[in-house]
C-alpha positions in Angstrom: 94.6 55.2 68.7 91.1 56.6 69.9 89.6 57.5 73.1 86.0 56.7 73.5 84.1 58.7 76.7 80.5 57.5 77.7 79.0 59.9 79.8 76.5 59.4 82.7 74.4 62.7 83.3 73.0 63.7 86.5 69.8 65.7 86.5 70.8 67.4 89.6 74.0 68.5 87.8 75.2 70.7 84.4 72.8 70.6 81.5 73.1 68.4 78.7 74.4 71.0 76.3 76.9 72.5 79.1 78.3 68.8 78.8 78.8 68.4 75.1 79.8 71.9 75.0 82.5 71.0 77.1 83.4 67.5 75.0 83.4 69.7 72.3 85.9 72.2 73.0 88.4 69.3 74.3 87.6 68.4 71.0 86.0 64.8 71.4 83.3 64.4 68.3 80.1 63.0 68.9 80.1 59.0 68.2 76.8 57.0 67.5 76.8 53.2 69.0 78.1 52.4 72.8 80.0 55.4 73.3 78.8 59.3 73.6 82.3 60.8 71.7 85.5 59.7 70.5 88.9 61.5 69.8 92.4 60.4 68.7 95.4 60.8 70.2 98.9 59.0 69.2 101.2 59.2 72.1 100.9 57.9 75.9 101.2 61.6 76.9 98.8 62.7 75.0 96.6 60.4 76.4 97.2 60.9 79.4 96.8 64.9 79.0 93.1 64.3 77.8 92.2 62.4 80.7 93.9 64.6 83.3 91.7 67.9 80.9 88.7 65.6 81.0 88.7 65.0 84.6 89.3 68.5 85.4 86.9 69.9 83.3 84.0 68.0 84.2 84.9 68.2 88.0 81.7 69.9 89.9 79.5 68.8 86.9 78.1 66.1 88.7 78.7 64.4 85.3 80.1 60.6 85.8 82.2 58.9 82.4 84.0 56.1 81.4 86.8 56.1 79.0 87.8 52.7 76.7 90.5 53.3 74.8 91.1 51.0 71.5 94.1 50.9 69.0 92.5 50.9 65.2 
């Protein structure tokens, strides 16, 4: 399964490059069409240990997101 994040970036908040530094090191690769990055994960806890990382990470970023998450 794959995890999709669309990110919403506040100009008052972290810089651009702060933010995908961060997606990077979760490791979530950059993804070209609706979505900003994607990562794949095969278990429910897994999943829900990259969103509970996500959240935490961007907290204070000012940085809002969406996740969709799609079985392929």
């Amino acid at each position: 399964m794959k995890v999709y994040l669309k990110l919403f970036i506040n100009s008052e908040g972290a810089s651009v490059l702060d933010i995908i530094k961060i997606a990077e090191e979760m490791g979530f690769a950059p993804y070209v069409g609706d979505y900003d990055f994607v990562m794949e994960f095969e278990t429910p806890e897994e999943y829900g240990q990259i969103l509970q990382n996500l959240h935490s990470m961007l907290k204070g970023t000012k940085v809002m997101y969406t996740v969709s998450t799609k079985r392929e």
